[in-house]
VMD Tcl script that builds the backbone (N, CA, C; Angstrom):
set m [mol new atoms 234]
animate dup $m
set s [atomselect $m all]
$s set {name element resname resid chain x y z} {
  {N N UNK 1 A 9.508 -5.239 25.253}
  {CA C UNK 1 A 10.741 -5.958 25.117}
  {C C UNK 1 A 10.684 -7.163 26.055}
  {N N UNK 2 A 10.877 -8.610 25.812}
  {CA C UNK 2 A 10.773 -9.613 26.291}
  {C C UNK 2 A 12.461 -10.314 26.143}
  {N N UNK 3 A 12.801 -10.847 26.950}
  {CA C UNK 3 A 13.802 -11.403 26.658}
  {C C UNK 3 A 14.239 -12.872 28.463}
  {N N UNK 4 A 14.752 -13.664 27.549}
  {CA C UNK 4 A 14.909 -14.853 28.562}
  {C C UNK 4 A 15.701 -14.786 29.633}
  {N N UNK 5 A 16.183 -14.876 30.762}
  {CA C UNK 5 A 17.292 -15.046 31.697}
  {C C UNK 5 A 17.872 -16.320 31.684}
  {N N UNK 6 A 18.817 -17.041 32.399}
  {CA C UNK 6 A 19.785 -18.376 32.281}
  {C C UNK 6 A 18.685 -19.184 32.817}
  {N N UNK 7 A 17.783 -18.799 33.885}
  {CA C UNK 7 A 16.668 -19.956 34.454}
  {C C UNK 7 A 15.450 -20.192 33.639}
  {N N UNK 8 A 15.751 -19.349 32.206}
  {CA C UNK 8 A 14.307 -19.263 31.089}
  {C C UNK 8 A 13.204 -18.723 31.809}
  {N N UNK 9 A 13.041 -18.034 32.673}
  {CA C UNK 9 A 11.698 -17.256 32.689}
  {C C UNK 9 A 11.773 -15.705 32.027}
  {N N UNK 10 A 10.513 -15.631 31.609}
  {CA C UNK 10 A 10.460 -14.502 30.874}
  {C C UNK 10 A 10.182 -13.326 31.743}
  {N N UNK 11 A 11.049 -12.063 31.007}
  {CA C UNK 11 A 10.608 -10.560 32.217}
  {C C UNK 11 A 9.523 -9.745 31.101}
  {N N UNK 12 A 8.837 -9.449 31.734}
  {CA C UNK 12 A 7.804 -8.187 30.632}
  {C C UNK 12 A 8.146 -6.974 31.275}
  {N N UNK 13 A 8.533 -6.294 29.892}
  {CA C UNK 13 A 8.101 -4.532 30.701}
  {C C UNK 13 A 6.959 -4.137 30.748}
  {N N UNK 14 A 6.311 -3.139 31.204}
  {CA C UNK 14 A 5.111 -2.364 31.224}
  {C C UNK 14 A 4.954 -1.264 31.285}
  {N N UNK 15 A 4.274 -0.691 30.353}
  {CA C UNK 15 A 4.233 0.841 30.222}
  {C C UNK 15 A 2.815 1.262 30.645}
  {N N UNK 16 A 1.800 1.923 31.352}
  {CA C UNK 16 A 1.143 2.380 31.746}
  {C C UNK 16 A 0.407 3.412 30.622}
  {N N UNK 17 A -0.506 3.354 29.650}
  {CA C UNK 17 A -0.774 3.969 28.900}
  {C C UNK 17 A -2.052 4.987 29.387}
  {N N UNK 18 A -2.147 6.022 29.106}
  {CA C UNK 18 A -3.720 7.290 29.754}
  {C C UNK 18 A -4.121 7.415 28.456}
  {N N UNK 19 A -5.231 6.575 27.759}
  {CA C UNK 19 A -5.552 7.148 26.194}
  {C C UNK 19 A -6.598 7.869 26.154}
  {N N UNK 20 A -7.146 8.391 27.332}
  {CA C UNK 20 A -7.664 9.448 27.038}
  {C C UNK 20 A -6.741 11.270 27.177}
  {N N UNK 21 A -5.785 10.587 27.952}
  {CA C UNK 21 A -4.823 11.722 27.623}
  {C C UNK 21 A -4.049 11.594 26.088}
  {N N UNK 22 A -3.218 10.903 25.937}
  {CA C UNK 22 A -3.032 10.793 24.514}
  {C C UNK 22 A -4.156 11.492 23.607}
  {N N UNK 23 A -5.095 11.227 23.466}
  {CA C UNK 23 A -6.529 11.518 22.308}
  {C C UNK 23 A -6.223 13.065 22.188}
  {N N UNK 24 A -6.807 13.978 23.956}
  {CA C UNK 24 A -6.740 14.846 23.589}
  {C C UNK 24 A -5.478 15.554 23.577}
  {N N UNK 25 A -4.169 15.335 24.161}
  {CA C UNK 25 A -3.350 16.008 23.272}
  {C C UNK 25 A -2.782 16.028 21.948}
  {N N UNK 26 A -3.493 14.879 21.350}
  {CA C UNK 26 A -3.124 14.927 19.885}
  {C C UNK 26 A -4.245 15.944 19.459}
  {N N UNK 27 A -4.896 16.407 19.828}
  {CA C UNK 27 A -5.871 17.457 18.874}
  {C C UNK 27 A -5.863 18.612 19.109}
  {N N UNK 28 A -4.680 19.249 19.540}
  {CA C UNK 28 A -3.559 20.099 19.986}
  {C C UNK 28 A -2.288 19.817 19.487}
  {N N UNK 29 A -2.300 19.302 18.316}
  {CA C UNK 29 A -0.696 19.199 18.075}
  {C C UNK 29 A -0.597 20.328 17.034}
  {N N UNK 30 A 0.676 21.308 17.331}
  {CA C UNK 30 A 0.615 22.495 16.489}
  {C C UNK 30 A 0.223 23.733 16.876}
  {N N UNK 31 A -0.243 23.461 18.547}
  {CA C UNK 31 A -0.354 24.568 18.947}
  {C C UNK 31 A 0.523 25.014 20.260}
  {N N UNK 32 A 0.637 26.182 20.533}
  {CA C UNK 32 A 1.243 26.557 21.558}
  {C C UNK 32 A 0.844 25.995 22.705}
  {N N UNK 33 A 1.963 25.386 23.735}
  {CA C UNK 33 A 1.307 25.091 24.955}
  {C C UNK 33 A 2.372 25.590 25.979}
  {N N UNK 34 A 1.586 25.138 27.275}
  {CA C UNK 34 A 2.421 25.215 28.817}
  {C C UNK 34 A 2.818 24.343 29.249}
  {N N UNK 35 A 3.515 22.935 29.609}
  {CA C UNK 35 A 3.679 22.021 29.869}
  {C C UNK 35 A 3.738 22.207 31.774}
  {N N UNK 36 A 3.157 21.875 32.527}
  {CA C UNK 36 A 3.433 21.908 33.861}
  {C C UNK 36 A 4.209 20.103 34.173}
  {N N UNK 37 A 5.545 20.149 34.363}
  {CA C UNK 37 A 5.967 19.094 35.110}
  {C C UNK 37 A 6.072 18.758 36.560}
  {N N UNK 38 A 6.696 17.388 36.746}
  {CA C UNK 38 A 7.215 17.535 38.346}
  {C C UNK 38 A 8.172 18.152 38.380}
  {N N UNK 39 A 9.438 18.673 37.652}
  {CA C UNK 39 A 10.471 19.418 37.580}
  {C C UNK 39 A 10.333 20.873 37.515}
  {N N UNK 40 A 9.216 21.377 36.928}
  {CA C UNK 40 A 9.275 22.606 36.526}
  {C C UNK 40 A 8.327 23.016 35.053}
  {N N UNK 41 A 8.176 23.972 34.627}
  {CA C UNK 41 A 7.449 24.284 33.874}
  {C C UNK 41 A 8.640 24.611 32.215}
  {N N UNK 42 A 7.159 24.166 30.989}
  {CA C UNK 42 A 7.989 24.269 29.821}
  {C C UNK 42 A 7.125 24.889 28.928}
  {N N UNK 43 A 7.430 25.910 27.938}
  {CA C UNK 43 A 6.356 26.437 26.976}
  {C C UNK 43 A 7.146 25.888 25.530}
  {N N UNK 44 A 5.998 26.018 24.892}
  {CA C UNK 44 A 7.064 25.574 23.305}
  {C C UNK 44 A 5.727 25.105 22.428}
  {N N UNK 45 A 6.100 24.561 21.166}
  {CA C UNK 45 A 4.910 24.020 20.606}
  {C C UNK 45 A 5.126 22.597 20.702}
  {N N UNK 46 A 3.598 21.954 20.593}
  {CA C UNK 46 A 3.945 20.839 20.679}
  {C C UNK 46 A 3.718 20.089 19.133}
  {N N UNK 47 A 4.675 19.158 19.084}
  {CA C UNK 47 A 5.180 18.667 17.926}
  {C C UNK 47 A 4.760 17.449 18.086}
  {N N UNK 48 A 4.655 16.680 18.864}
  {CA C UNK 48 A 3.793 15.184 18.286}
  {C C UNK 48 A 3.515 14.375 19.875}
  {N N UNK 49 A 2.701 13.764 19.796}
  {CA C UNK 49 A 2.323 13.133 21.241}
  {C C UNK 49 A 2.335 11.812 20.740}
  {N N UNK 50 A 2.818 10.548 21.425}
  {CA C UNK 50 A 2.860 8.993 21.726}
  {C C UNK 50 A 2.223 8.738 22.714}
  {N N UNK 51 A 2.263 7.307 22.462}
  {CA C UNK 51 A 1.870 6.547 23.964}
  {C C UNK 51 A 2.296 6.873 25.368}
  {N N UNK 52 A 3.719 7.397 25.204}
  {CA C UNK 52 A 4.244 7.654 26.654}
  {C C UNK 52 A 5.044 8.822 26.955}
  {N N UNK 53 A 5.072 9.583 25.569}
  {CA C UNK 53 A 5.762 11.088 25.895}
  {C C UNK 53 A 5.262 11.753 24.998}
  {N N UNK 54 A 5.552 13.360 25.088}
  {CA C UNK 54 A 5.151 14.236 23.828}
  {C C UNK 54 A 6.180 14.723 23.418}
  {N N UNK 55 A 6.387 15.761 21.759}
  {CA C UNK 55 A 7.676 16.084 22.219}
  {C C UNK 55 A 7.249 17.815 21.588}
  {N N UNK 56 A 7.822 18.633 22.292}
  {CA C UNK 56 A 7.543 19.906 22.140}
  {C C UNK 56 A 8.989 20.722 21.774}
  {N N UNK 57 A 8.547 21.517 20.836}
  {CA C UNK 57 A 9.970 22.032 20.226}
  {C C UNK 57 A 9.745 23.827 20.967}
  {N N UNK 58 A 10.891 24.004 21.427}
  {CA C UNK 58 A 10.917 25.468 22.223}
  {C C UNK 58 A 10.597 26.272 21.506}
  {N N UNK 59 A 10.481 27.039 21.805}
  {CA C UNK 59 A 9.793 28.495 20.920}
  {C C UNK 59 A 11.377 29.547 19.871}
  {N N UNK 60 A 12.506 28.694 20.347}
  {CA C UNK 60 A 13.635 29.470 19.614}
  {C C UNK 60 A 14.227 28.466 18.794}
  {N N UNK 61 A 12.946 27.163 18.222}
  {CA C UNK 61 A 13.450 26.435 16.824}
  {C C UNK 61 A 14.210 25.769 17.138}
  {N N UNK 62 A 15.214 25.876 18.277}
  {CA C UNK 62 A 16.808 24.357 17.783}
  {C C UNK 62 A 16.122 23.790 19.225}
  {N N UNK 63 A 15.550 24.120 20.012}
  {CA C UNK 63 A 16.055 22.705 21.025}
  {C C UNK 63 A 14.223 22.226 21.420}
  {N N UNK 64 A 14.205 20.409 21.358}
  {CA C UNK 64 A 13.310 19.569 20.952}
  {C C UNK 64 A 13.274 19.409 22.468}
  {N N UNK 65 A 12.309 18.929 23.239}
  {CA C UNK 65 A 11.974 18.203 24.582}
  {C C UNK 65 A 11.130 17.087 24.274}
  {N N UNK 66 A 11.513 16.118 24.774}
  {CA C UNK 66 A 10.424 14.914 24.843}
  {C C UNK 66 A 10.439 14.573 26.186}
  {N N UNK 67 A 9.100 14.640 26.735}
  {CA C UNK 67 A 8.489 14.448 28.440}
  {C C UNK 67 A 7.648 13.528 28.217}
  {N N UNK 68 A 7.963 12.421 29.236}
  {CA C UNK 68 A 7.158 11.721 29.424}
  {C C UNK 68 A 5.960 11.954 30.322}
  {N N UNK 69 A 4.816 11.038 29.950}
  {CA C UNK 69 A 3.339 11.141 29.887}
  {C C UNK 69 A 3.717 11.883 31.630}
  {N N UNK 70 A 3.749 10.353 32.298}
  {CA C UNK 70 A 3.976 9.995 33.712}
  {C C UNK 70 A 4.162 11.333 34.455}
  {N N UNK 71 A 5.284 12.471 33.760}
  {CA C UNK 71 A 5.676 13.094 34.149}
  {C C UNK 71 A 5.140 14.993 34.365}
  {N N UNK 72 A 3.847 14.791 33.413}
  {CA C UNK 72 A 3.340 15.842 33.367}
  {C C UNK 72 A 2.402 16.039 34.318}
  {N N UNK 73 A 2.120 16.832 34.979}
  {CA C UNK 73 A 1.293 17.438 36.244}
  {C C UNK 73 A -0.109 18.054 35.171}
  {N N UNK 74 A 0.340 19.017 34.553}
  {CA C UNK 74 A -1.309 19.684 33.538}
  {C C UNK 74 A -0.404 20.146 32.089}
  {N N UNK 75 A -1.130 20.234 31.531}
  {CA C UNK 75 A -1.137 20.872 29.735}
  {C C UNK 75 A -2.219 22.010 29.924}
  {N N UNK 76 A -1.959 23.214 29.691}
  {CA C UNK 76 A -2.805 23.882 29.140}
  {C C UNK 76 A -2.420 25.012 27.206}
  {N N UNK 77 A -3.237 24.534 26.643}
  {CA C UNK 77 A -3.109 25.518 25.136}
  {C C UNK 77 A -2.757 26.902 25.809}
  {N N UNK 78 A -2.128 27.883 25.136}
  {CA C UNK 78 A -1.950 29.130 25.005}
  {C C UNK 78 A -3.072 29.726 23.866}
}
mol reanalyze $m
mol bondsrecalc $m
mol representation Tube
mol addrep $m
């Protein structure tokens, strides 16, 4: 997202991309995992990985998590 201020200089955001993390958690999508965060720990399946978060659906179907990359400590499959 780029956008001008009143003095016209431009701000860039930046997102920090790990594509070798991305790669391999996409070849794990569909399977059970552990999510280790800085907050705390999450199990569930994981449902799709991006550039900067994944999103893992809990193991009781209604509730979705999306964690960002930044924020994960380890992944391990179940």
């Amino acid at each position: 997202m780029v956008y001008q201020s009143k003095d016209r200089q431009q701000i860039k955001y930046i997102s920090l991309i790990d594509p070798y993390v991305v790669e391999t958690l996409k070849m794990i999508i569909g399977r059970s995992v552990v999510i280790e965060t800085v907050r705390g720990n999450l199990q569930g399946i994981l449902a799709d990985v991006k550039p900067d978060h994944v999103v893992v659906n809990a193991y009781d179907n209604e509730t979705v998590f999306y964690v960002r990359l930044q924020q994960i400590v380890y992944v391990m499959p179940d």
